[in-house]
FIKOLZA-1660 file (N, C-alpha, C; in steps of 0.1 Angstrom, whole numbers, plus 5000, padded with zeros to 4 digits):
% residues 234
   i   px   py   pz ch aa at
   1 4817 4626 5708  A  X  N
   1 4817 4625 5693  A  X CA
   1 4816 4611 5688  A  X  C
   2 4805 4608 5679  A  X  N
   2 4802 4594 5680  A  X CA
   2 4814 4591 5662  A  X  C
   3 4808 4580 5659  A  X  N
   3 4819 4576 5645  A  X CA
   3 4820 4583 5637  A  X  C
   4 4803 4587 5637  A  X  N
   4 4799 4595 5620  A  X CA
   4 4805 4605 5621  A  X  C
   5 4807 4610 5635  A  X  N
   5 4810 4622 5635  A  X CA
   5 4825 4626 5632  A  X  C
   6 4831 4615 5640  A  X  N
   6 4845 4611 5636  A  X CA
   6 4849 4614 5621  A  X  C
   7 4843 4600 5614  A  X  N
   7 4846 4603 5596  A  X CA
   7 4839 4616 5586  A  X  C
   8 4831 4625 5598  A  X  N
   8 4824 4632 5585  A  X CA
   8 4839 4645 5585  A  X  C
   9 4844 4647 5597  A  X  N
   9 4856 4659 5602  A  X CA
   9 4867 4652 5592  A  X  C
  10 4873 4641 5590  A  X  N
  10 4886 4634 5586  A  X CA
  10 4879 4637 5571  A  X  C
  11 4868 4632 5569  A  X  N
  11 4868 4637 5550  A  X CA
  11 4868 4652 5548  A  X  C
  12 4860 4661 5557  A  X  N
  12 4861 4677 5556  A  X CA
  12 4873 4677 5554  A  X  C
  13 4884 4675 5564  A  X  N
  13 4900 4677 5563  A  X CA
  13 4909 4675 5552  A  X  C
  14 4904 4659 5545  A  X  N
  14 4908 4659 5534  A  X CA
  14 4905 4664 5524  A  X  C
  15 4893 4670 5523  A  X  N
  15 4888 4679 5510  A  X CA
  15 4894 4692 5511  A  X  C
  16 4897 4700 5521  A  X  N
  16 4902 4709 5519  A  X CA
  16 4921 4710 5519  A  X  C
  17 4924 4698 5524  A  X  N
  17 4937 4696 5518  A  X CA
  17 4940 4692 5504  A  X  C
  18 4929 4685 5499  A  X  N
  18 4934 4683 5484  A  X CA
  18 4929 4697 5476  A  X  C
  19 4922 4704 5483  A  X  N
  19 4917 4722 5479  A  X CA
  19 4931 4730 5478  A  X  C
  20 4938 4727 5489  A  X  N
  20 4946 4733 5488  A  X CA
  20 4957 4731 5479  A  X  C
  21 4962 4717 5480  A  X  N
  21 4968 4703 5466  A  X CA
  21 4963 4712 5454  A  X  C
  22 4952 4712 5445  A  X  N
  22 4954 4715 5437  A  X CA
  22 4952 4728 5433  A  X  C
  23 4954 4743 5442  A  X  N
  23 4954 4753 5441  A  X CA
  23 4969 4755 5441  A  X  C
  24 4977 4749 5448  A  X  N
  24 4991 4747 5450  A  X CA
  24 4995 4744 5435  A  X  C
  25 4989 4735 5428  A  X  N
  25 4991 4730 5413  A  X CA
  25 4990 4737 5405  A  X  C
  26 4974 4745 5408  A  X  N
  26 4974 4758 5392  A  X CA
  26 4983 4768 5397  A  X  C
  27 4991 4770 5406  A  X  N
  27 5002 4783 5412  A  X CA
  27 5010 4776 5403  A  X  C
  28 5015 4764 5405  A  X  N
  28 5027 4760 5399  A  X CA
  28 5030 4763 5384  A  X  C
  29 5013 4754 5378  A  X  N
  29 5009 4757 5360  A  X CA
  29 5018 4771 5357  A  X  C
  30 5010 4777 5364  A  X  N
  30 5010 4796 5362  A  X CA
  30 5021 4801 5363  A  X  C
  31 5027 4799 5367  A  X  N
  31 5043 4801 5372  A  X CA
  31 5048 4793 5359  A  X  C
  32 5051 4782 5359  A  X  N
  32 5056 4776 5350  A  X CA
  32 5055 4786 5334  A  X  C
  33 5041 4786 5333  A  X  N
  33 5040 4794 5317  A  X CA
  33 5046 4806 5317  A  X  C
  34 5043 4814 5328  A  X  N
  34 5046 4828 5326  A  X CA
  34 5063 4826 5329  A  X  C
  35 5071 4817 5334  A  X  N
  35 5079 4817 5329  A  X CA
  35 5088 4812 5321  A  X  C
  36 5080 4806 5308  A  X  N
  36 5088 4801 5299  A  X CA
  36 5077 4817 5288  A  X  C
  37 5066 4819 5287  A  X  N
  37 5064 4826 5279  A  X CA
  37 5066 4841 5284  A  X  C
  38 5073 4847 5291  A  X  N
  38 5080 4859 5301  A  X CA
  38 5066 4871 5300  A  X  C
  39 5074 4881 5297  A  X  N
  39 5069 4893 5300  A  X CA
  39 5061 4900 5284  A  X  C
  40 5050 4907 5287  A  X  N
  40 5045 4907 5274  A  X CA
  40 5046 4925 5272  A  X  C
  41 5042 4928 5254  A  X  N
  41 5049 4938 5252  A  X CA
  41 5035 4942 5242  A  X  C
  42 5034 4959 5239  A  X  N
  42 5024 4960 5230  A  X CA
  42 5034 4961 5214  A  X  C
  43 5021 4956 5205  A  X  N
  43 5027 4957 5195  A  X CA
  43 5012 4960 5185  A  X  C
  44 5011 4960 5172  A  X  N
  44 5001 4966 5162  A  X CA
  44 4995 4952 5151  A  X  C
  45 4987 4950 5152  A  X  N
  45 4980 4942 5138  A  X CA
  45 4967 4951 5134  A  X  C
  46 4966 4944 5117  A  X  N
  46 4960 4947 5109  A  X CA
  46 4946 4950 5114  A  X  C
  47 4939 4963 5109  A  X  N
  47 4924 4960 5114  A  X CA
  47 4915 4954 5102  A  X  C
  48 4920 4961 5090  A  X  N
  48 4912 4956 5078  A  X CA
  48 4927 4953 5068  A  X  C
  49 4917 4949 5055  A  X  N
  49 4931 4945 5047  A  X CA
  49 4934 4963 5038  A  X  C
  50 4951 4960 5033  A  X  N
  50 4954 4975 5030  A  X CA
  50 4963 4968 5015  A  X  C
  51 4955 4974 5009  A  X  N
  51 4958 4978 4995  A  X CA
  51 4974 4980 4994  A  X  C
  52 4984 4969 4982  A  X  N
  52 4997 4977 4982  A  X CA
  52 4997 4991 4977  A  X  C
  53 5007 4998 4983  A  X  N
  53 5014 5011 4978  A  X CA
  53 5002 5022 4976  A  X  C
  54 4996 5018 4995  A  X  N
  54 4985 5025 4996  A  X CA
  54 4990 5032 5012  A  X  C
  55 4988 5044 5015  A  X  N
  55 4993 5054 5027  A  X CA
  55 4987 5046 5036  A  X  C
  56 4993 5048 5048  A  X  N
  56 4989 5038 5061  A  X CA
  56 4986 5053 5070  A  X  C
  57 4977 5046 5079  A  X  N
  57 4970 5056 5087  A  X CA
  57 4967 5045 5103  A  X  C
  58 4965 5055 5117  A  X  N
  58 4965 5050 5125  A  X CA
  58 4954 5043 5128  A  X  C
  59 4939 5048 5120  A  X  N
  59 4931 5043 5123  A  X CA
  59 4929 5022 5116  A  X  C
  60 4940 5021 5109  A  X  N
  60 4939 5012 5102  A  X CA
  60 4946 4996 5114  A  X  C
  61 4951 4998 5126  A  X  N
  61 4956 4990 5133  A  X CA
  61 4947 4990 5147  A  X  C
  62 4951 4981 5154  A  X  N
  62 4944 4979 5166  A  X CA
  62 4962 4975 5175  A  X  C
  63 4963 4979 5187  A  X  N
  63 4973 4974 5198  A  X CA
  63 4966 4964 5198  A  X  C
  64 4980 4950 5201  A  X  N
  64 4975 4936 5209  A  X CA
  64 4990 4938 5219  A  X  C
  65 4986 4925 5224  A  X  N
  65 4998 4924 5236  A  X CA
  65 5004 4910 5230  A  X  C
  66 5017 4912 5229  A  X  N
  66 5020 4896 5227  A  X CA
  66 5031 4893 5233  A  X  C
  67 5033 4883 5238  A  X  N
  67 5046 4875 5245  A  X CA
  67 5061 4882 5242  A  X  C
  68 5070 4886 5248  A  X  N
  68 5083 4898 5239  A  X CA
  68 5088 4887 5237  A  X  C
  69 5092 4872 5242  A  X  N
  69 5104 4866 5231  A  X CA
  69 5095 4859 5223  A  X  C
  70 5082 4857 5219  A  X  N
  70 5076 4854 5208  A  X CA
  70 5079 4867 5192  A  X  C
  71 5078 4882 5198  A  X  N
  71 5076 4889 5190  A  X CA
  71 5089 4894 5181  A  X  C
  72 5085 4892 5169  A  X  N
  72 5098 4895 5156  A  X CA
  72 5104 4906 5160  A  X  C
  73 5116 4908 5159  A  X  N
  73 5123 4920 5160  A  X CA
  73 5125 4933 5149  A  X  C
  74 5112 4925 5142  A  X  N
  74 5112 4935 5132  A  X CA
  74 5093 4942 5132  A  X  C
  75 5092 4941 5147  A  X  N
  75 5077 4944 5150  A  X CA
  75 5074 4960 5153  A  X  C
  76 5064 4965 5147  A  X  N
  76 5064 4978 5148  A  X CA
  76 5055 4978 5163  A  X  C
  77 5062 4985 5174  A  X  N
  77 5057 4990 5182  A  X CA
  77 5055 5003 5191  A  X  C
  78 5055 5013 5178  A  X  N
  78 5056 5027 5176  A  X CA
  78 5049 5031 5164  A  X  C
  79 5039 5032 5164  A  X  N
  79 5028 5034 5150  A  X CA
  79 5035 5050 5142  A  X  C
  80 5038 5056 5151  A  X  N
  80 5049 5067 5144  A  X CA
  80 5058 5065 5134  A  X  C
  81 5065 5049 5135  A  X  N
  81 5071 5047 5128  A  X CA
  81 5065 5042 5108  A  X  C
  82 5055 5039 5112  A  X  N
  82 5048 5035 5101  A  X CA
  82 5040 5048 5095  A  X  C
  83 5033 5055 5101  A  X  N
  83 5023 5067 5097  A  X CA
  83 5026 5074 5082  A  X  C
  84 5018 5074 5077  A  X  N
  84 5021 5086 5064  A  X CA
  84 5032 5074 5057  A  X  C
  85 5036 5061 5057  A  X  N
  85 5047 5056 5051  A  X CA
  85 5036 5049 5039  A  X  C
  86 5040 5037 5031  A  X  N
  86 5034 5030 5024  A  X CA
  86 5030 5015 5026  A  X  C
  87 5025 5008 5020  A  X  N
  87 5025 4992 5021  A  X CA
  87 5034 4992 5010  A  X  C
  88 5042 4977 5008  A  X  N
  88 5048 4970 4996  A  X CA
  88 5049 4960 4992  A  X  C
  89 5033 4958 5000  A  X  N
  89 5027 4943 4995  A  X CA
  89 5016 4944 5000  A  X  C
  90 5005 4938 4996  A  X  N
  90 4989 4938 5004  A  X CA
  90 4990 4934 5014  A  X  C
  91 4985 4940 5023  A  X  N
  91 4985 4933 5041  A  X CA
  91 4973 4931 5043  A  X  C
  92 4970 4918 5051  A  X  N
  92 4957 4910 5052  A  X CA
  92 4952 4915 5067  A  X  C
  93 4941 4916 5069  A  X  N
  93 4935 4921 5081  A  X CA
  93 4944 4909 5089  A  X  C
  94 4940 4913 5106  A  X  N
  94 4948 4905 5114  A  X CA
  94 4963 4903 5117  A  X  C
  95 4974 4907 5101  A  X  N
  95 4988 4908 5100  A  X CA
  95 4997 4911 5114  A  X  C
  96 5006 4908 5119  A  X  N
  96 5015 4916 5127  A  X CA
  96 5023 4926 5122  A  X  C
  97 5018 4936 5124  A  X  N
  97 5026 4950 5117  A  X CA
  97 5044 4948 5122  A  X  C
  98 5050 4949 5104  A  X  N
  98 5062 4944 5107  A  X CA
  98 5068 4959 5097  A  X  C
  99 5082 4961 5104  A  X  N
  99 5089 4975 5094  A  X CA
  99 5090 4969 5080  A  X  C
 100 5093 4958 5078  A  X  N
 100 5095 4954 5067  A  X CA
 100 5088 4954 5055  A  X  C
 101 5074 4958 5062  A  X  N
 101 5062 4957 5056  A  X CA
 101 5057 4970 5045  A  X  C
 102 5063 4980 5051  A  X  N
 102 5063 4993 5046  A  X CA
 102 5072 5001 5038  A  X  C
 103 5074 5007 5037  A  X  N
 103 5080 5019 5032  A  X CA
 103 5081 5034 5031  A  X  C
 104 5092 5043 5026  A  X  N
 104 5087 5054 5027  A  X CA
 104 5080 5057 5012  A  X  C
 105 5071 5070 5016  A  X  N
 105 5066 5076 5006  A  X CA
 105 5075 5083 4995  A  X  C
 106 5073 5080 4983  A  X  N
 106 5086 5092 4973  A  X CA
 106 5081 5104 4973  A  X  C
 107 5089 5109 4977  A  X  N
 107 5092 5126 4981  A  X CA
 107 5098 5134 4968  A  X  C
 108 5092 5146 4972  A  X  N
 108 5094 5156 4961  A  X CA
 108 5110 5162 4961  A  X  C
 109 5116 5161 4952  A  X  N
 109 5135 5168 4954  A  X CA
 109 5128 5180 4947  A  X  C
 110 5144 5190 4953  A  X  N
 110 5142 5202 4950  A  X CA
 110 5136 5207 4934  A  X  C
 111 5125 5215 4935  A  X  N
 111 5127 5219 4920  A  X CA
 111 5113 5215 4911  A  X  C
 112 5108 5202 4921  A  X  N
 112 5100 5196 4914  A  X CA
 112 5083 5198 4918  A  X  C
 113 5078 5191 4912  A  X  N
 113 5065 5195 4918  A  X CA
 113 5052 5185 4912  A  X  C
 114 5042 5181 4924  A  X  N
 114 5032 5175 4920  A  X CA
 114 5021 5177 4912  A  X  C
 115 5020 5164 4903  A  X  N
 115 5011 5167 4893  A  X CA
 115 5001 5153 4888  A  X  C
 116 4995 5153 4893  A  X  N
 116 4981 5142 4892  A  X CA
 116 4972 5141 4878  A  X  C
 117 4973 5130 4874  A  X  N
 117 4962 5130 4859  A  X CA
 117 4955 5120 4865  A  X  C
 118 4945 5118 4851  A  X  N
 118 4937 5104 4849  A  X CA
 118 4942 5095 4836  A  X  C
 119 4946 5088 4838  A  X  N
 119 4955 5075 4827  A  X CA
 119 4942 5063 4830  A  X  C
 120 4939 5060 4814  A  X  N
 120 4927 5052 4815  A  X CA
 120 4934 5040 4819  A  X  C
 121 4924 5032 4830  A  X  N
 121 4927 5020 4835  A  X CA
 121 4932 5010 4824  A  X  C
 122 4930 5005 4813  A  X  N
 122 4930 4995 4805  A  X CA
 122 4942 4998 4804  A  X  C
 123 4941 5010 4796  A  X  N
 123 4954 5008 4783  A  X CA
 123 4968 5016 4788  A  X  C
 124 4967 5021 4803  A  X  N
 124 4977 5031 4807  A  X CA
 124 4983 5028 4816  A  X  C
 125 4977 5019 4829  A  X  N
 125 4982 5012 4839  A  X CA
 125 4987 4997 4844  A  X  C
 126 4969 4990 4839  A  X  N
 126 4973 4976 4842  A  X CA
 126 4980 4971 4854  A  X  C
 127 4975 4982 4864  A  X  N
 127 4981 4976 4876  A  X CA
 127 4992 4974 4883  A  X  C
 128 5001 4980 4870  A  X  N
 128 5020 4973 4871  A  X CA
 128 5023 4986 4874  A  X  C
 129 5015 4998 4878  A  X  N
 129 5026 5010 4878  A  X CA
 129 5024 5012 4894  A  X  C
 130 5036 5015 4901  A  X  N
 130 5034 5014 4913  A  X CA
 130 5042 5032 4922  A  X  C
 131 5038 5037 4932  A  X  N
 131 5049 5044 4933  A  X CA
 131 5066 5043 4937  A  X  C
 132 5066 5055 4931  A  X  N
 132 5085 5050 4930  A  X CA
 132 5089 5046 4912  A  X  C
 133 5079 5040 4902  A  X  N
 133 5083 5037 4895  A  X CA
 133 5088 5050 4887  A  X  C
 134 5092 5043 4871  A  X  N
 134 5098 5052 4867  A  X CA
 134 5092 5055 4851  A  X  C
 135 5083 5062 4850  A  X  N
 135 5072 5057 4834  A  X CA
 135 5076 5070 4822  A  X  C
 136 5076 5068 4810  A  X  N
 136 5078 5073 4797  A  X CA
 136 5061 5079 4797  A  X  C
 137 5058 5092 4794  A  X  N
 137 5044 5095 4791  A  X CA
 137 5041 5099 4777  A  X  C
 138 5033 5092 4771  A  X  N
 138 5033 5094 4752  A  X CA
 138 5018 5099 4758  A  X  C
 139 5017 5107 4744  A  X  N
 139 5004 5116 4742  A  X CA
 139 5000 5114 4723  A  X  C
 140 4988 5115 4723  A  X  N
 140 4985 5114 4706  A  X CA
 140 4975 5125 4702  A  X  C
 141 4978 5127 4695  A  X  N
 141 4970 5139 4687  A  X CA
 141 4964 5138 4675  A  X  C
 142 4952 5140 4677  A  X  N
 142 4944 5139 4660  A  X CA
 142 4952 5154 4648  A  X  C
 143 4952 5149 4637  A  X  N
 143 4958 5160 4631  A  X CA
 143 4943 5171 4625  A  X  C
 144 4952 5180 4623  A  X  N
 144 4942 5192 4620  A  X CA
 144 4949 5197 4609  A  X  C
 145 4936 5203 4596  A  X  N
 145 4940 5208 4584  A  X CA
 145 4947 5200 4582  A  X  C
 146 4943 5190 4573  A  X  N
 146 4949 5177 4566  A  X CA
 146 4964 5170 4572  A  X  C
 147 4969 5174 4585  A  X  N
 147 4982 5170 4589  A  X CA
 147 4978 5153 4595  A  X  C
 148 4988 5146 4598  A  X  N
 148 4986 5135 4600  A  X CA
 148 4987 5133 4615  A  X  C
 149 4978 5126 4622  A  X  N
 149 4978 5120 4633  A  X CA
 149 4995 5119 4638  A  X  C
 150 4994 5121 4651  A  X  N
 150 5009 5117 4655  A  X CA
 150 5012 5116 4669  A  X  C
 151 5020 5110 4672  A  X  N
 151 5022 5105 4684  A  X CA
 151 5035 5109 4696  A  X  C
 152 5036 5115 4709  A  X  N
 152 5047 5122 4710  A  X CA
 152 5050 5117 4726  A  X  C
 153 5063 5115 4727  A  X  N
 153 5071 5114 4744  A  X CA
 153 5067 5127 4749  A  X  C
 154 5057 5130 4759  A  X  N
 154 5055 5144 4762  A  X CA
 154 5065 5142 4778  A  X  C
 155 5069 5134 4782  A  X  N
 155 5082 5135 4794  A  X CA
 155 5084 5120 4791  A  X  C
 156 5095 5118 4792  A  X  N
 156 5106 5102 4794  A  X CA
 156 5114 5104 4812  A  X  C
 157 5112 5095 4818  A  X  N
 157 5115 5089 4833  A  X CA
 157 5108 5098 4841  A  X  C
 158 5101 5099 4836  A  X  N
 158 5085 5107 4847  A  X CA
 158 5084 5099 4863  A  X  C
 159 5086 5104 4875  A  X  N
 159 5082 5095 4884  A  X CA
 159 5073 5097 4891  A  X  C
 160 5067 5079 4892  A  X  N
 160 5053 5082 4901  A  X CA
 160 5055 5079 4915  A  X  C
 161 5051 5094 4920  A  X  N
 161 5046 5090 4935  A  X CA
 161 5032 5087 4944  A  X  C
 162 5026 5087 4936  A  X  N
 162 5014 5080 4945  A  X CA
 162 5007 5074 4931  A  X  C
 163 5000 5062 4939  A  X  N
 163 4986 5059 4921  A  X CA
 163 4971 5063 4929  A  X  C
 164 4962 5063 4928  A  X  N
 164 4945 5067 4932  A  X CA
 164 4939 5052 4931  A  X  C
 165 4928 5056 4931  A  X  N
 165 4920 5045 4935  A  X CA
 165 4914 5047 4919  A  X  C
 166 4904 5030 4914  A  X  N
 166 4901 5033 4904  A  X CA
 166 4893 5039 4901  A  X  C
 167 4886 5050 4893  A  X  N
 167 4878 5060 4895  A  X CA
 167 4868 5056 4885  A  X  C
 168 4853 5055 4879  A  X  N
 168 4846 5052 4872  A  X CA
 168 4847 5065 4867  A  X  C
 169 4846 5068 4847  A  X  N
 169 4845 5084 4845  A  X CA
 169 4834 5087 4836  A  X  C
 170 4828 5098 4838  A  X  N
 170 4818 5100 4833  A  X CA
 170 4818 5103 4820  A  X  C
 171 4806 5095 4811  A  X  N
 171 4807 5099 4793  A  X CA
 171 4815 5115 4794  A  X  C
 172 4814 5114 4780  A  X  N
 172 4814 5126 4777  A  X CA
 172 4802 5134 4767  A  X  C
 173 4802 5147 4765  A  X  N
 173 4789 5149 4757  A  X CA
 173 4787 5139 4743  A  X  C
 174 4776 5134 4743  A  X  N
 174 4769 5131 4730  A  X CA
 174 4778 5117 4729  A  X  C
 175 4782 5110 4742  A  X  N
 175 4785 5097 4746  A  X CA
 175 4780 5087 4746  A  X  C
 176 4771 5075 4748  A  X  N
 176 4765 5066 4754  A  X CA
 176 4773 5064 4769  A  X  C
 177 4761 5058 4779  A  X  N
 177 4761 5064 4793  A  X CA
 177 4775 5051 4798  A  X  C
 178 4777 5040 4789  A  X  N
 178 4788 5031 4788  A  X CA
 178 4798 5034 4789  A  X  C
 179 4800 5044 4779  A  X  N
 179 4811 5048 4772  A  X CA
 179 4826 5054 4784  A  X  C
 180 4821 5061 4792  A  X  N
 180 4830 5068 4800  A  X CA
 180 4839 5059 4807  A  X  C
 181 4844 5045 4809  A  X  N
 181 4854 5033 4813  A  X CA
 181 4858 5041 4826  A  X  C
 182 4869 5038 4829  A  X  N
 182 4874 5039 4840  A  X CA
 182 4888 5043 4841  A  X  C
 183 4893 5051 4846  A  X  N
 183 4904 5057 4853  A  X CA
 183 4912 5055 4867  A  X  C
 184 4928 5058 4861  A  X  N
 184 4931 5057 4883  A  X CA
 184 4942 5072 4877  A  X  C
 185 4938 5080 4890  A  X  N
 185 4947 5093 4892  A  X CA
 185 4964 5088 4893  A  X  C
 186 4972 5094 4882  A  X  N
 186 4983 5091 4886  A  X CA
 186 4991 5107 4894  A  X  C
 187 4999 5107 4905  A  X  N
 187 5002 5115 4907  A  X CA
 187 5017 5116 4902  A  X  C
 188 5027 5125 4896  A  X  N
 188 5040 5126 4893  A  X CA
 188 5051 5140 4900  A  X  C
 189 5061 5134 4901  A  X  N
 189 5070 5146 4904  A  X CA
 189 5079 5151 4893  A  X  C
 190 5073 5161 4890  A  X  N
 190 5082 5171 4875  A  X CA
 190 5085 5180 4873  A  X  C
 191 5095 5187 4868  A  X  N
 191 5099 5200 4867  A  X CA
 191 5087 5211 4861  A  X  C
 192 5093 5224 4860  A  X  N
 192 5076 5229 4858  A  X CA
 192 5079 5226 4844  A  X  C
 193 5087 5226 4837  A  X  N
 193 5084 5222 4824  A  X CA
 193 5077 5213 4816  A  X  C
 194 5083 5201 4827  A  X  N
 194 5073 5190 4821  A  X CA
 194 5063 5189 4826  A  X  C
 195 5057 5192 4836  A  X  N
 195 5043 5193 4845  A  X CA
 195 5030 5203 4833  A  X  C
 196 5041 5212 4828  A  X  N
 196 5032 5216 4819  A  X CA
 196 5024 5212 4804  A  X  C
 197 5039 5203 4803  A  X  N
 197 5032 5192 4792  A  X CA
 197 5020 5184 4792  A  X  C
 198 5023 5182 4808  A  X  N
 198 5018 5169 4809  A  X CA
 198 4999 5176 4814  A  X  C
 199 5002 5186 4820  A  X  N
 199 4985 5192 4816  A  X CA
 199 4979 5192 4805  A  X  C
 200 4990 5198 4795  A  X  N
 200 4987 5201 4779  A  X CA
 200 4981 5188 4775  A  X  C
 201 4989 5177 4775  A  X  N
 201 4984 5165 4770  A  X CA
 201 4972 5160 4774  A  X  C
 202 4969 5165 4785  A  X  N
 202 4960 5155 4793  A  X CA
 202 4942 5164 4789  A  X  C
 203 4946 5179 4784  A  X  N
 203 4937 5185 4780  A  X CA
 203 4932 5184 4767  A  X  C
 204 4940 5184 4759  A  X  N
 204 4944 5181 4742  A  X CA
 204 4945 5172 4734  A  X  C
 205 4951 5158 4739  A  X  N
 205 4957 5149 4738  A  X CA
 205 4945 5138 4735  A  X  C
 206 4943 5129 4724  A  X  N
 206 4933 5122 4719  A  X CA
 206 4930 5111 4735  A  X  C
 207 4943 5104 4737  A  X  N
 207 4951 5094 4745  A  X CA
 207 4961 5101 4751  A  X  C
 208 4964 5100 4765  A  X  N
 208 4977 5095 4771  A  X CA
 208 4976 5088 4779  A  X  C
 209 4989 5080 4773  A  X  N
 209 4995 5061 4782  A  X CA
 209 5007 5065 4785  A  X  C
 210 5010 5059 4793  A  X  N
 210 5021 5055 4806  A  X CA
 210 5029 5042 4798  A  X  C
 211 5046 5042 4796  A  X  N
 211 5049 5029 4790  A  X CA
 211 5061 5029 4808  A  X  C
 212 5058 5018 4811  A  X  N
 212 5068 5014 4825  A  X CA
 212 5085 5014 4817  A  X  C
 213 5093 5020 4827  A  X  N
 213 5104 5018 4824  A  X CA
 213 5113 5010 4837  A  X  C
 214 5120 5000 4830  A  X  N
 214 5125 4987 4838  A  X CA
 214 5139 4999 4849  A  X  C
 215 5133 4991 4861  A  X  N
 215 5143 4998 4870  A  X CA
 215 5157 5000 4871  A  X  C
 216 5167 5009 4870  A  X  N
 216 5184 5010 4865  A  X CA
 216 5182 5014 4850  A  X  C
 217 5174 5011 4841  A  X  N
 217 5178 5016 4829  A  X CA
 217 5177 5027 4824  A  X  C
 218 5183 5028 4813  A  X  N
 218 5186 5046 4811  A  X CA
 218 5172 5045 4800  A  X  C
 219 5166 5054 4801  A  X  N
 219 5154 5050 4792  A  X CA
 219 5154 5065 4783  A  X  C
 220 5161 5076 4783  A  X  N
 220 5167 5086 4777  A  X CA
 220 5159 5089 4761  A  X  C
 221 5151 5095 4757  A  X  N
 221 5146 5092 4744  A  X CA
 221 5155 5103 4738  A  X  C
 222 5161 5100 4725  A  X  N
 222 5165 5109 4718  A  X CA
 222 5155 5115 4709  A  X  C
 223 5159 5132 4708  A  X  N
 223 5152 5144 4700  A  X CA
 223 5145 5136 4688  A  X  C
 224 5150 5131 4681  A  X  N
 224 5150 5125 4669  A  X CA
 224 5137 5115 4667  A  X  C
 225 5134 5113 4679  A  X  N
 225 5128 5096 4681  A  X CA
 225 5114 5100 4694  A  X  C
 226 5112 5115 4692  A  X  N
 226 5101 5116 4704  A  X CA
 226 5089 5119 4696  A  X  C
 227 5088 5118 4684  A  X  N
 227 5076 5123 4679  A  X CA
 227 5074 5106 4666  A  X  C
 228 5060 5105 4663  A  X  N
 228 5059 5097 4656  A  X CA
 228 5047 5101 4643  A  X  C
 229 5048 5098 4632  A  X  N
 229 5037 5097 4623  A  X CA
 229 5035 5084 4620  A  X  C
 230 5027 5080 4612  A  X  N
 230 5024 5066 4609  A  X CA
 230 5034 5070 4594  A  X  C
 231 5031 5082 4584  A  X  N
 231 5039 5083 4571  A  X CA
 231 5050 5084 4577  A  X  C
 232 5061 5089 4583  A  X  N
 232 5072 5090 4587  A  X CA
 232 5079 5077 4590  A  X  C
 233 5076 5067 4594  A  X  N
 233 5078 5055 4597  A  X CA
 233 5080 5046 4587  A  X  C
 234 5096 5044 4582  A  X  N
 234 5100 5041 4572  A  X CA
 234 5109 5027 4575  A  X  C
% end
């Protein structure tokens, strides 16, 4: 074995010892991270963005895997736990689905029962009515045979459990094609009494608006004080 042959074996040798050197190094890297970032866990983010105090559904999430002592303890990692519940705040696509995030839906107590209208966007909602809240429903009536227009509480602490999406509505006959504005379905839970009003109104009724009632307060309309005229108003 002549020189070259000598140095070409001694460099082989050392190339595959420093092969080994720094394969020995990315084991160590790898080790090192996986043990400061440990063991990883499934958990749920956003697929798209979700509307507040809008029903959450499975298809609206994707599983990721993330690091367990990175992940909040308030991480949902049981989509059961969320399903059929609410948002109570807008959630942005990408989000880490957190309990905190949601809510339950308001549920019907005994006795009561669902009842959905259309309350014109402008003048009825404004965006501030949310479910759970607690709204006054006035209704107005054109008067007939010379009686005077007048205005009435057709339910006081009405609650809303769901709101709709906003709905574009169609004229009405001998309309301009403008004219028909825009609506969002309110749904309510009410005795059949007042559920029946509240059809009545919504069939008959020139107008009905929604006045928000501040949360804890007794908002109670007295007999005396549920109807209005513009002559009466002294």
């Amino acid at each position: 074995m002549n020189s070259r042959q000598r140095r070409g074996i001694v460099l082989l040798l050392l190339s595959v010892l420093c092969a080994f050197g720094a394969f020995a190094g990315v084991l160590s890297v790898i080790s090192d991270v996986q043990s400061k970032v440990g063991p990883e866990v499934s958990a749920y983010e956003l697929r798209t963005d979700v509307d507040a105090y809008k029903a959450l559904s499975e298809e609206q999430f994707k599983k990721v895997q993330v690091p367990e002592r990175w992940l909040p303890s308030t991480a949902v990692r049981d989509l059961d736990q969320v399903v059929g519940k609410i948002a109570v705040n807008p959630l942005r696509k990408g989000s880490l689905l957190q309990t905190d995030m949601v809510a339950d839906r308001p549920a019907l107590k005994p006795g009561q029962q669902e009842i959905a209208i259309m309350i014109d966007a402008s003048t009825g909602v404004a965006g501030k009515i949310t479910p759970g809240a607690s709204v006054n429903i006035y209704a107005t009536f054109a008067g007939e045979d010379g009686e005077a227009d007048s205005s009435k509480v057709i339910v006081s602490n009405a609650e809303v459990i769901d709101v709709g999406r906003l709905t574009a509505l169609k004229p009405r006959p001998g309309e301009t094609a403008d004219a028909g504005g825009e609506a969002v379905p309110i749904t309510f839970a009410l005795k059949t009494l007042d559920a029946q009003r509240v059809a009545y109104a919504e069939s008959f009724a020139t107008h009905v608006r929604l006045a928000l009632v501040a949360p804890g307060s007794d908002a109670t309309i007295p007999d005396d004080q549920r109807d209005y005229t513009l002559a009466g108003d002294k």
